[in-house]
C-alpha positions in Angstrom: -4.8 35.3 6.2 -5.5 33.4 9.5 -7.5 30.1 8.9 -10.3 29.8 11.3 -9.7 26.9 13.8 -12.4 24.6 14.3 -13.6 23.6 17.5 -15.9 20.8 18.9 -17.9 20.0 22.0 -17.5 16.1 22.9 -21.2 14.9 23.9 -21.0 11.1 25.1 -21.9 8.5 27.7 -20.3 8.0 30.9 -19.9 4.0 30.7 -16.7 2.6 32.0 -13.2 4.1 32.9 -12.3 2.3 29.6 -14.9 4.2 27.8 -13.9 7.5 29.2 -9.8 6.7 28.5 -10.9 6.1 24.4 -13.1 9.0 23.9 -10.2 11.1 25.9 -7.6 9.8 23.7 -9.4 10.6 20.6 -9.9 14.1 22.0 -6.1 14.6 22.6 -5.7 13.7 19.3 -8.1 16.1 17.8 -6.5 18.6 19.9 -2.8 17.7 18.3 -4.4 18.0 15.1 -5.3 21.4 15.2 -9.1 21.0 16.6 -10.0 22.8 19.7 -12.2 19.8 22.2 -14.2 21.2 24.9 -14.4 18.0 26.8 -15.8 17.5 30.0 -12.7 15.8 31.7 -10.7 18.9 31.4 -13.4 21.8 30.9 -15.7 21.2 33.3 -14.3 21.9 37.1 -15.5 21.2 40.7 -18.5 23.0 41.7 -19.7 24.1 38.5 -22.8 23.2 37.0 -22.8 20.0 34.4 -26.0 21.2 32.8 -25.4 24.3 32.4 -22.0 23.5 31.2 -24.1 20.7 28.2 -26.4 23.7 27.5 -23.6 26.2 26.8 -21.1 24.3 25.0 -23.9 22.9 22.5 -25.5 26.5 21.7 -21.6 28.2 22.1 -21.7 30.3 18.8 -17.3 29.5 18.6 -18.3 26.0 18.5 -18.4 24.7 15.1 -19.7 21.0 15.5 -20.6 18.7 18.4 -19.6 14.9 17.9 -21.8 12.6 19.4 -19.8 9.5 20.2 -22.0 6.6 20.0 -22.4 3.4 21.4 -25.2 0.9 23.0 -25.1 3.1 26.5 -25.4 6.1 24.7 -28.1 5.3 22.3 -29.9 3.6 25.4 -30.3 6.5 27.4 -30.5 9.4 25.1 -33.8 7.5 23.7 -34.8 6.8 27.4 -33.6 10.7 28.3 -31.6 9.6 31.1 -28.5 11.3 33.1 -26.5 13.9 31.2 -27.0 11.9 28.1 -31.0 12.6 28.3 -30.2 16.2 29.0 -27.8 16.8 26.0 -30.6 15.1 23.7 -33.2 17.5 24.7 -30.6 20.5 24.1 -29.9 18.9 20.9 -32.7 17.5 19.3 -35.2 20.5 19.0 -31.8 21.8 17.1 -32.2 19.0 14.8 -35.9 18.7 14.3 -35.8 22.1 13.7 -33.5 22.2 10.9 -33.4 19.5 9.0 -30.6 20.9 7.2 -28.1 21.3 10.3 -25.1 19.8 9.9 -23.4 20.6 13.2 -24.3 17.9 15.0 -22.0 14.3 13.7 -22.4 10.8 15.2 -19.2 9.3 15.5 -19.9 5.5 16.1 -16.9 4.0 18.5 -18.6 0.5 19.5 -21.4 -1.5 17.5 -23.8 -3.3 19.2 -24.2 -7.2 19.0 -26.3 -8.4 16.2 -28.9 -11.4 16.9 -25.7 -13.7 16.3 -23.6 -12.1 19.0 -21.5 -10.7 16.5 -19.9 -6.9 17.3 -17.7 -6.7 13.9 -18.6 -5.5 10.2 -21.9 -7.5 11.1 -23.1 -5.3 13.9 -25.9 -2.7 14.6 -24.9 0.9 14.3 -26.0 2.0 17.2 -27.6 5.6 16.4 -30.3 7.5 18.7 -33.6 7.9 17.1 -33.2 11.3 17.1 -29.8 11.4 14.7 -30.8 7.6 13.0 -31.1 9.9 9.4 -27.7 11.6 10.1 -24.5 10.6 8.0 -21.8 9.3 10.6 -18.2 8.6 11.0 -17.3 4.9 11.7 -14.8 4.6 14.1 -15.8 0.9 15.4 -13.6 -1.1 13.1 -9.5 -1.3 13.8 -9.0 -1.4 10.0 -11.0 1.1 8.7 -10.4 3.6 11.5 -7.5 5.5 10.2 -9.2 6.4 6.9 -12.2 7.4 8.3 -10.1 9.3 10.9 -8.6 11.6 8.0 -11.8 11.7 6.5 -13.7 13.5 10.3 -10.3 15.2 10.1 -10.6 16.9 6.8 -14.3 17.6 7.3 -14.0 19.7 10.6 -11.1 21.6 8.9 -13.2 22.2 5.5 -10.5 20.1 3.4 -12.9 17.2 2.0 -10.6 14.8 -0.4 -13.1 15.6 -3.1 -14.1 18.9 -3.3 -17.4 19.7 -6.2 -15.3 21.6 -8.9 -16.6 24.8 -10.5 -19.1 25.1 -12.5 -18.1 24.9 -16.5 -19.9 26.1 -19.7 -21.8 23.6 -22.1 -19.5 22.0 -24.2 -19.2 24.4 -27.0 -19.2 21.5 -29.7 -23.5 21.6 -28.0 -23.7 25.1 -30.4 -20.9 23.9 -32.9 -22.4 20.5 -34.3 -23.6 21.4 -37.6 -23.4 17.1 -37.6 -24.8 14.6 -35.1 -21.4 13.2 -33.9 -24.1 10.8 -31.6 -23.1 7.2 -33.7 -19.4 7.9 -33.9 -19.1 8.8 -30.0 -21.6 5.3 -29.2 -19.4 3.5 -31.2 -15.8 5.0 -29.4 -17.5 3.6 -26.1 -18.2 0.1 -27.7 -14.9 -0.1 -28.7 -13.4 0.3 -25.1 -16.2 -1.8 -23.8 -15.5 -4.6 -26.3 -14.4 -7.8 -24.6 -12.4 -9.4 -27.7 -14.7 -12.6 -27.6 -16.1 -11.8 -31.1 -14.0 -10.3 -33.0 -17.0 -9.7 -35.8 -18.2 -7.5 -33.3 -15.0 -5.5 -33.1 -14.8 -5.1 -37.3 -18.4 -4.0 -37.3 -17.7 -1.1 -35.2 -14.5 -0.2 -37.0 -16.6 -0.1 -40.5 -19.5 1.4 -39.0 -17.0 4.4 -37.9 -15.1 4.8 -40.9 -18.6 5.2 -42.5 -20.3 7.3 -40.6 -17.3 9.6 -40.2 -16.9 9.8 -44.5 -20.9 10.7 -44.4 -20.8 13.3 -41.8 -17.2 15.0 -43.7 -18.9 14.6 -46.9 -21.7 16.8 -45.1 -19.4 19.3 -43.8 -18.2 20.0 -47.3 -18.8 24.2 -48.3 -20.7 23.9 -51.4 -18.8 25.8 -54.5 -20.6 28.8 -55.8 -19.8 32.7 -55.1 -20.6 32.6 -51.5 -17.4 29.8 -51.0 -14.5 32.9 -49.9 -17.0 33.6 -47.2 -18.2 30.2 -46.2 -14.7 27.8 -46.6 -13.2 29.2 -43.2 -16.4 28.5 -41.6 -16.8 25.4 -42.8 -13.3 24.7 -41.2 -14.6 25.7 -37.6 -17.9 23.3 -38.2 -15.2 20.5 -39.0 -13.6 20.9 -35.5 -16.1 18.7 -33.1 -15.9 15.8 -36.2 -12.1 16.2 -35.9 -12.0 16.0 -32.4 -14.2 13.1 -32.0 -11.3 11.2 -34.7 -8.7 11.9 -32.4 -10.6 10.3 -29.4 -11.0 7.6 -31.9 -7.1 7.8 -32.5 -6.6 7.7 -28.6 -8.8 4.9 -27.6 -7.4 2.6 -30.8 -3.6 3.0 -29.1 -4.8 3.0 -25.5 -7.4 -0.3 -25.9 -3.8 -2.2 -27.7 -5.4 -2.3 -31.3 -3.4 -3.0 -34.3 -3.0 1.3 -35.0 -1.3 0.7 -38.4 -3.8 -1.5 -40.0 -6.8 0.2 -38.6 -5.7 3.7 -39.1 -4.3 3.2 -42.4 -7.3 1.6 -43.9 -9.5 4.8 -42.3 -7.2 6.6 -44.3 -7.3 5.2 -47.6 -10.8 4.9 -47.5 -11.5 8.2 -46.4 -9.2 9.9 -48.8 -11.1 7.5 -51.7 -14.3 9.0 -51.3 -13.5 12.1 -50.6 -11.6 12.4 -53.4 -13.9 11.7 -56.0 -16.9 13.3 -58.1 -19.3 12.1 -61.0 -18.8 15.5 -63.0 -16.0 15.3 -66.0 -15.0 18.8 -64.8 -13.2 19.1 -61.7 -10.0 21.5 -60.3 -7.8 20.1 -57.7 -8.8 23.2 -55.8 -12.5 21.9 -55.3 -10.8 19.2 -53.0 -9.3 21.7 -50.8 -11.5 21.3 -48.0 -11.4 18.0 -48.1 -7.6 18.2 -48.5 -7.3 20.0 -45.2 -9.3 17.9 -43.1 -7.2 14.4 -44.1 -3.7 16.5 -44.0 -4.7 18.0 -40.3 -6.4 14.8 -39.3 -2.9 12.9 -40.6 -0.9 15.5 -38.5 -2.5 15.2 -35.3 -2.5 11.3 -35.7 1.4 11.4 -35.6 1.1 13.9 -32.9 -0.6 11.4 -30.4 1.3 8.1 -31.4 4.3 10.8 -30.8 3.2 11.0 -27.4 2.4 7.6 -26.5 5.4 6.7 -28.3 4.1 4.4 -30.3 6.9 4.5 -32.8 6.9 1.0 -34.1 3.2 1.9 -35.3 3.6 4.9 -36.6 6.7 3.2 -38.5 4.3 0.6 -40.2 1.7 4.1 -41.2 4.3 6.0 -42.8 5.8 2.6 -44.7 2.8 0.9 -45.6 1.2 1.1 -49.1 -1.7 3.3 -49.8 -3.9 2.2 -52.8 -5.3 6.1 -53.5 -7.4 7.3 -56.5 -5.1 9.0 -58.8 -8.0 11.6 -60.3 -11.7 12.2 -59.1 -13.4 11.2 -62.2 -11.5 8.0 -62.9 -10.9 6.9 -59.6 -8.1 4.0 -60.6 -6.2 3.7 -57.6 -2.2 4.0 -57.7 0.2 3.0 -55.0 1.0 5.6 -52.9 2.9 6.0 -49.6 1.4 8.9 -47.1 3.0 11.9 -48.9 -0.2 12.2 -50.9 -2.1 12.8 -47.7 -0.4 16.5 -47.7 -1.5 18.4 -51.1 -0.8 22.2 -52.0 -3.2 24.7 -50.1 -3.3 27.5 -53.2 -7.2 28.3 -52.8 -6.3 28.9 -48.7 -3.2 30.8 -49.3 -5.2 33.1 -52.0 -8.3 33.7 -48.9 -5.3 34.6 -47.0 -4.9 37.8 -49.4 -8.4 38.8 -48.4 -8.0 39.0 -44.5 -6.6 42.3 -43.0 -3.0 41.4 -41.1 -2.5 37.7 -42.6 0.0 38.9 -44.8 3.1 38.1 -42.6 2.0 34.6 -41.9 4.7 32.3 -43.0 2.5 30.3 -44.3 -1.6 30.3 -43.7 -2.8 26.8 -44.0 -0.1 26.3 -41.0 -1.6 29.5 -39.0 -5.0 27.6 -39.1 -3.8 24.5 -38.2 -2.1 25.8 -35.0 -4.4 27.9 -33.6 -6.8 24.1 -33.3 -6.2 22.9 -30.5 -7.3 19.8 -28.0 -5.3 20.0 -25.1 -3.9 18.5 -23.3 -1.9 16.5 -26.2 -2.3 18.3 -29.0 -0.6 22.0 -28.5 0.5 24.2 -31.2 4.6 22.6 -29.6 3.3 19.1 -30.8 1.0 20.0 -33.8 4.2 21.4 -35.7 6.9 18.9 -34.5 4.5 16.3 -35.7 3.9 18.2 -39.2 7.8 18.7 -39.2 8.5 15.0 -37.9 6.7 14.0 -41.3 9.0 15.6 -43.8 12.0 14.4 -42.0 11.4 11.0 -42.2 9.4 11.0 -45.4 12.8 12.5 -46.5 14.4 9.8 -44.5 12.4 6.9 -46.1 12.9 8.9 -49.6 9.4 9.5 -50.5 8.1 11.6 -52.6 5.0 13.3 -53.5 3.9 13.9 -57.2 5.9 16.7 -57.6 9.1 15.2 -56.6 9.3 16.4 -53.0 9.3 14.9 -49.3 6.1 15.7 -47.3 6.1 19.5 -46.9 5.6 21.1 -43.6 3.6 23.9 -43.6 3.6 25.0 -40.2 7.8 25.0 -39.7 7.8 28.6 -39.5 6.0 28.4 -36.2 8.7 26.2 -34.8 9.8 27.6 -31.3 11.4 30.7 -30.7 13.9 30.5 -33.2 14.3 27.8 -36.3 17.0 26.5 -34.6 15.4 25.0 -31.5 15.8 21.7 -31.3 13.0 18.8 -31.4 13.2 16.8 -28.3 12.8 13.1 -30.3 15.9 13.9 -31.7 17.8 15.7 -29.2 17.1 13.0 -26.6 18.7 10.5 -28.8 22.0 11.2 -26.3 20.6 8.7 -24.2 20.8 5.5 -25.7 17.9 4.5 -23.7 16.0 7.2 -26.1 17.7 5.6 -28.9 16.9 2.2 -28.6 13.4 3.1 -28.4 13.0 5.1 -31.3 15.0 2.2 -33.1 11.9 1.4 -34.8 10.7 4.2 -35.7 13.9 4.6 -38.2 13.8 1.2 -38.9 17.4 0.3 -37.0 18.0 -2.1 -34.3 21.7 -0.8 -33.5 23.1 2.5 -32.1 26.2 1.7 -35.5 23.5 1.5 -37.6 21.7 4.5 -36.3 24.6 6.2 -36.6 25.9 5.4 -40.0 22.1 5.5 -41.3 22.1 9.4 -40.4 25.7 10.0 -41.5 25.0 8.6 -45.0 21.6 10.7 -45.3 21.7 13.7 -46.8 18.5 15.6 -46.2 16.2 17.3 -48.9 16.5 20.8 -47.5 12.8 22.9 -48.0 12.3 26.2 -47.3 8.9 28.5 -48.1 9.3 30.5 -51.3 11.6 33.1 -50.9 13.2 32.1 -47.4 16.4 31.5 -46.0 15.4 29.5 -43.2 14.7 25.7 -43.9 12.2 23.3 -42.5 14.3 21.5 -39.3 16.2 18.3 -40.0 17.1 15.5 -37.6 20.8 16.4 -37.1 19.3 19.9 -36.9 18.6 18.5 -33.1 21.5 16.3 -32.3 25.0 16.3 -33.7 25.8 12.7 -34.4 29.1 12.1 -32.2 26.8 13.2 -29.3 24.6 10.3 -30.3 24.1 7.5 -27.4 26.6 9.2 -25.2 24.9 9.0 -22.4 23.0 5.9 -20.7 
């Protein structure tokens, strides 16, 4: 499709030769720049008529702006009306005052005039006639802002502004979705990055203050457990997602502010796990946790999923090492040293809703189908949510930790692991550069590429497959075979 080309009548004063050579330059310039000038100097002829030539390039339908060059002689006589100046005015301004939305008419300012000091630079009078003095204009006076404001007349004649207004969005569906007022936790995200590190009490009240809050408003979000629950735990899930979503900016802004991720995280955590694991009742199933299960596990997940993307493996290192003091039962909450396997717990009452919903049954597993299918883009896609979950067993394997049970972290969502099982993880298969390598050094806890090496030779993985399936979860040499290792720079 043909772009329409814009074109502009040149309206200024006939000063000095100098005067006339600038404003003809800047013309020529236009004119290489894909602007059509009708300009005086080579439009109008001998033995026409000048007005009649002001009159009919200012009302020419084709022409799609008219840049009034300004400087002291021009402002002079188009407020006195005098010579062709005083005639274009009185074309021009009835257009104006007429239409107060017009926007074909642009003062382009090429000389300022001396202030009361003399002075002609930054300092001096923009010299507009009385009849554009509201207008917005280009500023072309000053040598070393000319080229950026060049562009910027540039852009605007050919409808290509730098910033254009973007389309107009929906309201945030988390407006309709907050079934919790997520108003403290976001207040105190934006003290956080605002916090200038001069008093550090400061910094530890808003870090307690979140953790709080964000145990109150989960506590909340809990589905109470009657005979309504089948039909009210998956929406209790979706009412879980803007609370989520305002830990992971909390996730974000503790890496991306330089915080100490580890401690802070870890302690949110531990604490959160704490009281949401507990009850005052004597009688209690491990199922009547499940909610509160799933939000810590997915919550866990997409945590490694961002410090996997900032690679901010040294961290995440010190998370999955540290000790957890966790309660051990709900009723007697005596807490037992734990390491972050206990963060991932069996989903039986999700697997058994599964049963209930028409064409789930071919999920590999359903917990997983939930948790990939939640989204917040642009870091957490279903690609990272499930290298992250799988990321977790390998080196919880790696680190040989176990849950309860006697197993490495489980991960639930490997069956949704690229096309095939046997596509490999990029944090692994990178480690052919030894670049790669030496950064992830600390996330395995090595600081050679011999020890990396014989560390993964001398592991043998704790294979784990869903019930019934050949396929197993991924392992790191799944990615990488290890004489490829650091082969290349």
């Amino acid at each position: 499709m043909t772009e329409k080309q814009p074109k502009v009548f040149i309206s200024y004063a006939w000063t000095s030769e100098e005067h006339k050579d600038k404003v003809r330059e800047f013309s020529e310039r236009l004119m290489h720049n894909g602007v059509d000038v009708i300009l005086n100097q080579w439009d109008l002829l001998p033995g026409q008529d000048q007005y009649h030539f002001m009159e009919k390039s200012v009302n020419d339908s084709t022409v799609t702006k008219v840049l009034i060059i300004c400087n002291k002689e021009y402002k002079k006589k188009a407020n006195n009306r005098e010579g062709g100046v005083g005639t274009e005015t009185m074309i021009i301004s009835p257009e104006i005052y007429g239409n107060v939305g017009e926007d074909k008419f642009i003062p382009i300012i090429f000389e300022r005039e001396e202030n009361e000091k003399g002075e002609k630079n930054e300092n001096g009078i923009i010299p507009l006639p009385t009849y554009i003095k509201s207008r917005i204009y280009v500023d072309l006076s000053l040598e070393e802002d000319y080229e950026k404001n060049y562009v910027t007349l540039i852009r605007y004649l050919h409808d290509r502004p730098e910033h254009s207004k973007p389309p107009l969005g929906k309201m945030p569906e988390y407006f309709n979705e907050e079934s919790v007022d997520l108003g403290n936790l976001r207040i105190l995200i934006k003290q956080i990055k605002a916090f200038d590190g001069k008093i550090q009490q400061k910094y530890v009240h808003y870090k307690k203050n979140f953790t709080g809050n964000f145990i109150e408003l989960l506590l909340k979000l809990v589905p109470i457990i009657d005979q309504d629950l089948d039909s009210n735990f998956l929406q209790q899930l979706d009412l879980l997602l803007p609370l989520r979503n305002v830990f992971f900016d909390y996730v974000e802004t503790i890496i991306t502010e330089g915080y100490e991720v580890d401690e802070i995280l870890g302690d949110f955590f531990e604490q959160v796990y704490n009281q949401a694991y507990f009850c005052e009742k004597q009688s209690w199933d491990e199922n009547d946790f499940e909610f509160e299960f799933f939000a810590i596990w997915e919550m866990f997940i997409g945590m490694t999923a961002i410090m996997l993307y900032y690679e901010e493996y040294e961290q995440l290192n010190k998370l999955l090492n540290r000790t957890y003091f966790l309660n051990g039962t709900p009723v007697m909450p005596q807490q037992q040293a734990s390491k972050f396997v206990r963060f991932r717990r069996p989903f039986n009452y999700i697997e058994y809703l599964k049963l209930g919903i028409a064409n789930k049954e071919g999920l590999p597993n359903f917990a997983g189908g939930i948790l990939i299918q939640r989204l917040k883009k642009p870091i957490l896609t279903k690609e990272s949510i499930v290298n992250a979950d799988i990321v977790l067993y390998q080196l919880s394997d790696f680190f040989n930790f176990k849950s309860r049970g006697g197993f490495p972290w489980f991960p639930n969502t490997y069956g949704y692991w690229g096309n095939t099982l046997n596509s490999p993880q990029q944090v692994w298969a990178r480690m052919k550069s030894r670049r790669h390598c030496e950064k992830i050094f600390p996330l395995l806890g090595v600081d050679t590429i011999t020890k990396l090496k014989q560390t993964l030779s001398n592991h043998t993985p704790y294979r784990l497959e869903y019930p019934g399936d050949s396929w197993h979860a991924p392992v790191i040499l799944d990615s990488i075979n290890l004489e490829d290792i650091a082969t290349l720079p």
